[in-house]
mmCIF file as Biopython writes it, N, C-alpha, C and O atoms, coordinates in Angstrom:
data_model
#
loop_
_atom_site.group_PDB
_atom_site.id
_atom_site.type_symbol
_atom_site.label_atom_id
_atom_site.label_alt_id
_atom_site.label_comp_id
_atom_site.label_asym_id
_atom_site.label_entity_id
_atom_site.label_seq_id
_atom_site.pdbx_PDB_ins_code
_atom_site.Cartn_x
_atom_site.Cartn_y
_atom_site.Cartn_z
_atom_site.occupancy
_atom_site.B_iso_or_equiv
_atom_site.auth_seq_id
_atom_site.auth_asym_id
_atom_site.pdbx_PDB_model_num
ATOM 1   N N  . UNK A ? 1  ? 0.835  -1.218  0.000   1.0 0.0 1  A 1 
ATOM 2   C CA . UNK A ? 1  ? 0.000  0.000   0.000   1.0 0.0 1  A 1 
ATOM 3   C C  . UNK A ? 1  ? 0.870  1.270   0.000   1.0 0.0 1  A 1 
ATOM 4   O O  . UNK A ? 1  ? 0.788  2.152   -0.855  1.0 0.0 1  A 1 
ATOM 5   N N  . UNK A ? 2  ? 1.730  1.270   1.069   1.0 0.0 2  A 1 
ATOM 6   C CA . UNK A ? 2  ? 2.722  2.534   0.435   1.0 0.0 2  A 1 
ATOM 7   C C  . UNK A ? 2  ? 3.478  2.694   -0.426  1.0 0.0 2  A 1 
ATOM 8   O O  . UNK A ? 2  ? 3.761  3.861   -0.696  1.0 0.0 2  A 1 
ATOM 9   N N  . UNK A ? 3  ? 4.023  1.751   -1.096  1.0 0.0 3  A 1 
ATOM 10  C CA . UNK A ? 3  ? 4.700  1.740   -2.340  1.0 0.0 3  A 1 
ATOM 11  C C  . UNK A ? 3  ? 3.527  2.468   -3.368  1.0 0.0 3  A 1 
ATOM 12  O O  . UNK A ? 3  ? 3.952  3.408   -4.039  1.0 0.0 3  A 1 
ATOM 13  N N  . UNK A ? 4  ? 2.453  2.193   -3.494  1.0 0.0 4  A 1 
ATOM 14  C CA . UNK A ? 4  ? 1.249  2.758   -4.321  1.0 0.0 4  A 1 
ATOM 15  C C  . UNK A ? 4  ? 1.267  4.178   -4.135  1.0 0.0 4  A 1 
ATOM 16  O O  . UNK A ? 4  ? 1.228  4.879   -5.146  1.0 0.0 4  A 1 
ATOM 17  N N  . UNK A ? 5  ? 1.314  4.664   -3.109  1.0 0.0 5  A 1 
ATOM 18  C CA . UNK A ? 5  ? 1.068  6.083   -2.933  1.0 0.0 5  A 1 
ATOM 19  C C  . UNK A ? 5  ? 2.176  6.643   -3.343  1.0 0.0 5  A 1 
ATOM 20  O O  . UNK A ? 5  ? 1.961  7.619   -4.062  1.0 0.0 5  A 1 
ATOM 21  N N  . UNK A ? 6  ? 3.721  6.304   -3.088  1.0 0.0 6  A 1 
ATOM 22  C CA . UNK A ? 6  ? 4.673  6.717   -3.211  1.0 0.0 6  A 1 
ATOM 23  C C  . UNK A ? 6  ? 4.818  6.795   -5.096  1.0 0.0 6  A 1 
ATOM 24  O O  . UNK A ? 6  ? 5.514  7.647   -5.648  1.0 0.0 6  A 1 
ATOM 25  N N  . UNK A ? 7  ? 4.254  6.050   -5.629  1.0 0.0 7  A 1 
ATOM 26  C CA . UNK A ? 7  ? 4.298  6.587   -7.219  1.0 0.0 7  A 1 
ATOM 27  C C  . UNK A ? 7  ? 3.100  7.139   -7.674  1.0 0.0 7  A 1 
ATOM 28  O O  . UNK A ? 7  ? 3.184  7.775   -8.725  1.0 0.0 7  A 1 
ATOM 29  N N  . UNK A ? 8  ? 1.696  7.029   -6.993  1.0 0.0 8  A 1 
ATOM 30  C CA . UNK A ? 8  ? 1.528  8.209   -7.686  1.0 0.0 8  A 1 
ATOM 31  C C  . UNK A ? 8  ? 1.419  9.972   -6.889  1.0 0.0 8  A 1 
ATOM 32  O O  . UNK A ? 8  ? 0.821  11.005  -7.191  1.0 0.0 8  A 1 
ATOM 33  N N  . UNK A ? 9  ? 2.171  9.640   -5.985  1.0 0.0 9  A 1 
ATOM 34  C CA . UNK A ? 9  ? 3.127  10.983  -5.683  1.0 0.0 9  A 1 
ATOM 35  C C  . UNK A ? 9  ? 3.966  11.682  -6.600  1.0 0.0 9  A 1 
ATOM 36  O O  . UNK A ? 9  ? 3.693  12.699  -7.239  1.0 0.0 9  A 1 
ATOM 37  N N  . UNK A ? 10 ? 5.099  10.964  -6.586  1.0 0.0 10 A 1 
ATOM 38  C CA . UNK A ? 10 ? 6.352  11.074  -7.703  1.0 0.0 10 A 1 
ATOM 39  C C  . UNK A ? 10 ? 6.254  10.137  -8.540  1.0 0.0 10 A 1 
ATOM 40  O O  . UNK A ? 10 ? 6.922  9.152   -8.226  1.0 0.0 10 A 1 
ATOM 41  N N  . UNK A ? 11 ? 5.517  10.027  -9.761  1.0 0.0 11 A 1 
ATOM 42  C CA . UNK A ? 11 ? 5.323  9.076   -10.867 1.0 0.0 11 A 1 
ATOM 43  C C  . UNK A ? 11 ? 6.295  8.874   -11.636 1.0 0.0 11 A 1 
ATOM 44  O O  . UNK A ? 11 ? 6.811  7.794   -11.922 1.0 0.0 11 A 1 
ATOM 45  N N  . UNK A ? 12 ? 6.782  10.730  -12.265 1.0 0.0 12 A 1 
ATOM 46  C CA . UNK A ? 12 ? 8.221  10.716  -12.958 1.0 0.0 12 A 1 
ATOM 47  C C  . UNK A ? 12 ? 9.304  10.022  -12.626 1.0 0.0 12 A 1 
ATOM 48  O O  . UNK A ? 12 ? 9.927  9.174   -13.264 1.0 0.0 12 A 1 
ATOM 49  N N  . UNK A ? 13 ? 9.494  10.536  -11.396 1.0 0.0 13 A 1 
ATOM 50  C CA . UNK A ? 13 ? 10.944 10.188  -10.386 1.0 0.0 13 A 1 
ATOM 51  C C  . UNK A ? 13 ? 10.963 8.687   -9.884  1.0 0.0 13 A 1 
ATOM 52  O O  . UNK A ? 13 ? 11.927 8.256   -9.252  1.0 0.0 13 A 1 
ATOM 53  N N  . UNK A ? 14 ? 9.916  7.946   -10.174 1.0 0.0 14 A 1 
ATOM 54  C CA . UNK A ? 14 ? 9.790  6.521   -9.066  1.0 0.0 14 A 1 
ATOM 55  C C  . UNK A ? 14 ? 10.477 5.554   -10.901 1.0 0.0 14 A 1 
ATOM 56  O O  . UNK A ? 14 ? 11.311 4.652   -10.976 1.0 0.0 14 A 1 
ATOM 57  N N  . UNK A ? 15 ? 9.528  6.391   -12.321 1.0 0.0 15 A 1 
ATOM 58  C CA . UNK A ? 15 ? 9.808  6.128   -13.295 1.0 0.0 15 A 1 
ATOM 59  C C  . UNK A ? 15 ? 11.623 5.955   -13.958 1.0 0.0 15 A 1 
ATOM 60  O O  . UNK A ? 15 ? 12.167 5.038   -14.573 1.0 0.0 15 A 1 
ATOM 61  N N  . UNK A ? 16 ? 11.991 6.934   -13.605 1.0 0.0 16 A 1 
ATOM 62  C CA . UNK A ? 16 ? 13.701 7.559   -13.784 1.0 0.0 16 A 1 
ATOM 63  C C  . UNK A ? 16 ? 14.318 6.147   -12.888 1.0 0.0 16 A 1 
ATOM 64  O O  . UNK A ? 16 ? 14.954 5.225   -13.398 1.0 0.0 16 A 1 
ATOM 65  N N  . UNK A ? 17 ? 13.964 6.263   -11.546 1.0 0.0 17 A 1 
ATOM 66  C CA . UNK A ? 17 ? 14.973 5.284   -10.715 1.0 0.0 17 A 1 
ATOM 67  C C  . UNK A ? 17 ? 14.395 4.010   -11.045 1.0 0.0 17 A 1 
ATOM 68  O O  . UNK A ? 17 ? 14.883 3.000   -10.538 1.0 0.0 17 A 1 
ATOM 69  N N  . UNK A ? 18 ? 13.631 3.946   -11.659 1.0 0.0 18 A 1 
ATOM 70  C CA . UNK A ? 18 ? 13.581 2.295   -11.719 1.0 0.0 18 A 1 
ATOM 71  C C  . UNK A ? 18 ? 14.299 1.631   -12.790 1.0 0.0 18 A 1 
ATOM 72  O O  . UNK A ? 18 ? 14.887 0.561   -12.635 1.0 0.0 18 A 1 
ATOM 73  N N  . UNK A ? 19 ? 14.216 2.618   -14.449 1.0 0.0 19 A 1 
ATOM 74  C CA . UNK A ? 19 ? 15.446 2.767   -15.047 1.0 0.0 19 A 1 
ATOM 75  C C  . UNK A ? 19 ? 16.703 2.561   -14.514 1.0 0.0 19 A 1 
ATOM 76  O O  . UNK A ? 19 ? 17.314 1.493   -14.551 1.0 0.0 19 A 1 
ATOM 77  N N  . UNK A ? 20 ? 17.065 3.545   -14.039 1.0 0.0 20 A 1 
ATOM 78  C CA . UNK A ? 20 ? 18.714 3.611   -13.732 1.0 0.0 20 A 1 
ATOM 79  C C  . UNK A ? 20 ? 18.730 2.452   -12.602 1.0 0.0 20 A 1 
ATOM 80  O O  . UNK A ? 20 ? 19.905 2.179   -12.358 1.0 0.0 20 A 1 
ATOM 81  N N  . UNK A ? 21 ? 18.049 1.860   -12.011 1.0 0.0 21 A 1 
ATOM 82  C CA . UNK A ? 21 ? 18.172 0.312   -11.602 1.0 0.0 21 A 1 
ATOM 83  C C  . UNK A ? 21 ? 18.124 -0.749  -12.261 1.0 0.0 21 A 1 
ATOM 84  O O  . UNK A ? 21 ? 18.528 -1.751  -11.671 1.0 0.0 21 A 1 
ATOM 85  N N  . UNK A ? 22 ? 17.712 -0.884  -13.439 1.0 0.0 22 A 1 
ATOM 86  C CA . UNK A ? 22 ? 17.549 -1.957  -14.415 1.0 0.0 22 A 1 
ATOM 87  C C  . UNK A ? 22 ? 18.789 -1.562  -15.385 1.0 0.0 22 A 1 
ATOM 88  O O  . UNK A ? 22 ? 19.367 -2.520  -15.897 1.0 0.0 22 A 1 
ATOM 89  N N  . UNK A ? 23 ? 19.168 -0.524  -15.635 1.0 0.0 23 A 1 
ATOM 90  C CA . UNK A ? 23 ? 20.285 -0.421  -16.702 1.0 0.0 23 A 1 
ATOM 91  C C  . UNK A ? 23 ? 21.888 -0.968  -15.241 1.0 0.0 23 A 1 
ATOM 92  O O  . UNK A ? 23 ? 22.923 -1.567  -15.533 1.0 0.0 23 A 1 
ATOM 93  N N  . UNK A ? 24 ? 21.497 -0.497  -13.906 1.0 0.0 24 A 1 
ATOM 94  C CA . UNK A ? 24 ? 22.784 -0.643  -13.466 1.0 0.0 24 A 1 
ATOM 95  C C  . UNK A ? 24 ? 23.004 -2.619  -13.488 1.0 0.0 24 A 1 
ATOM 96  O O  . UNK A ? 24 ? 23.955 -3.399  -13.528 1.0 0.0 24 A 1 
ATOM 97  N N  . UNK A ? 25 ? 21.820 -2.694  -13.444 1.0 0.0 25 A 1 
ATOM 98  C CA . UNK A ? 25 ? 21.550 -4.552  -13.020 1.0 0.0 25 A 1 
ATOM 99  C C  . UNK A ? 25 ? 22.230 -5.341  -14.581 1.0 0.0 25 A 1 
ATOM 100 O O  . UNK A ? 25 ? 22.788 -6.433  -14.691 1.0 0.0 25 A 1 
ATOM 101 N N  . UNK A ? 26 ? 21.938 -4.362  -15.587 1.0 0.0 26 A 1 
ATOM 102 C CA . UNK A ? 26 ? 22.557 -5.050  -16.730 1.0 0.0 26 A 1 
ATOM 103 C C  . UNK A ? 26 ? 23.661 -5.064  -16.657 1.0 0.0 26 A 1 
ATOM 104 O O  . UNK A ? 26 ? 24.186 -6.160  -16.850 1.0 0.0 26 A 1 
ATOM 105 N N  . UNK A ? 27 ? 24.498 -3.970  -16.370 1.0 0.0 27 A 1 
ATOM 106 C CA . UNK A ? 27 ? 25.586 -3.399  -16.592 1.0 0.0 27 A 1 
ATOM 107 C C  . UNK A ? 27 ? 26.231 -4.630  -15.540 1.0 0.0 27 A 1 
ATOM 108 O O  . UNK A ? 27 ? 27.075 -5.350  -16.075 1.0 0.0 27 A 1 
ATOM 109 N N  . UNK A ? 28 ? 25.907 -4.918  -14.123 1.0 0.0 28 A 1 
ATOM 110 C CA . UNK A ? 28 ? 26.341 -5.447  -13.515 1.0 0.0 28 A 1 
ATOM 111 C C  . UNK A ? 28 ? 26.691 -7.356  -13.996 1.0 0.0 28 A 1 
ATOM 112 O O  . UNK A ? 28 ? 27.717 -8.017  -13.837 1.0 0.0 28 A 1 
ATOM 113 N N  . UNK A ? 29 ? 25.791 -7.615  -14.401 1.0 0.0 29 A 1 
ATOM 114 C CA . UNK A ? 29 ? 25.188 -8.850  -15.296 1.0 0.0 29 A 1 
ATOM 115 C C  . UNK A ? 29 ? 26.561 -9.088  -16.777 1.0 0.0 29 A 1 
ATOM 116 O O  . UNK A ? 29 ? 27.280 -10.065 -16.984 1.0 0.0 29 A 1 
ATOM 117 N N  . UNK A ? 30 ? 26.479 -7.903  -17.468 1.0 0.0 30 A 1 
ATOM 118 C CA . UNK A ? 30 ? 27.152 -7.595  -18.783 1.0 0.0 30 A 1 
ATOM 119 C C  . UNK A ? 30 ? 28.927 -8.462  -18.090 1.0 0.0 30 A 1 
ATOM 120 O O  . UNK A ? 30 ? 29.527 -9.497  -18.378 1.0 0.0 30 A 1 
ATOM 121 N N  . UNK A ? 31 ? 29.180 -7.267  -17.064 1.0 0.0 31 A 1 
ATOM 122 C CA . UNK A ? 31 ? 30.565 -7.245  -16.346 1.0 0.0 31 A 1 
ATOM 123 C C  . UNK A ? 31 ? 30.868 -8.947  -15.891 1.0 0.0 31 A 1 
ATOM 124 O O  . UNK A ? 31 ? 31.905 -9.574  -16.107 1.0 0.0 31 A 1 
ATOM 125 N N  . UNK A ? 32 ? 29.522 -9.479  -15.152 1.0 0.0 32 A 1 
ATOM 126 C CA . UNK A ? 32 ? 29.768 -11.151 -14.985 1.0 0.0 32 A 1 
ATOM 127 C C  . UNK A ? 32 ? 30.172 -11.971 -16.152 1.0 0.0 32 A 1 
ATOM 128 O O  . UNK A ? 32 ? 31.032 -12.844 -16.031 1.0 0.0 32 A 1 
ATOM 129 N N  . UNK A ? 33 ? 29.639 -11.744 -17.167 1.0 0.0 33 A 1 
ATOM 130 C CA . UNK A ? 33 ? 29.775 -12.003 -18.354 1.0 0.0 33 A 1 
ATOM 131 C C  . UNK A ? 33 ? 31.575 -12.052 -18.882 1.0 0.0 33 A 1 
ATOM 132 O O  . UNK A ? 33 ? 32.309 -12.927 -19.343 1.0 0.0 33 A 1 
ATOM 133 N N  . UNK A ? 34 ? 31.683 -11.059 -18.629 1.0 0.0 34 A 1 
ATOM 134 C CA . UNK A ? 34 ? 33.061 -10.585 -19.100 1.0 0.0 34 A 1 
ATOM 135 C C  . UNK A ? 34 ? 33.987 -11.074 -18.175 1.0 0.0 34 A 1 
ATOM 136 O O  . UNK A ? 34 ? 34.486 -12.159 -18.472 1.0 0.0 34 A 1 
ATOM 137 N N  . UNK A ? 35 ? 34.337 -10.566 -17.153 1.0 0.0 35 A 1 
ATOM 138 C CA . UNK A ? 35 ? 34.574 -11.324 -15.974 1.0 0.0 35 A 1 
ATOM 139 C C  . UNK A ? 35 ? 34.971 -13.187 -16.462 1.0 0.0 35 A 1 
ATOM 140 O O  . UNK A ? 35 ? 36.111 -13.641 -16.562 1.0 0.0 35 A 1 
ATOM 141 N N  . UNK A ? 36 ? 33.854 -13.858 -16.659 1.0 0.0 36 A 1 
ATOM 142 C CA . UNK A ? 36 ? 34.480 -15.497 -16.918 1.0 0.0 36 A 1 
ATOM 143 C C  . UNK A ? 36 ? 34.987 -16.135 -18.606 1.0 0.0 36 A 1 
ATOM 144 O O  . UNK A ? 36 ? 35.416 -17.282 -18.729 1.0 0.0 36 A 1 
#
């Protein structure tokens, strides 16, 4: 229930960071990759 309110509070901003959490998760993922 508060997670609900909290986006449509900040819809943009909840939008932006969930991005830049999914691009860092690739990035992190990509690097495992490379890594072995």
């Amino acid at each position: 229930m508060k997670m609900t309110i909290k986006v449509r509070k900040t819809n943009k901003k909840e939008k932006i960071e969930f991005l830049i959490g999914t691009f860092i998760i690739i990035l992190v993922i990509l690097g495992f990759k490379i890594m072995k």
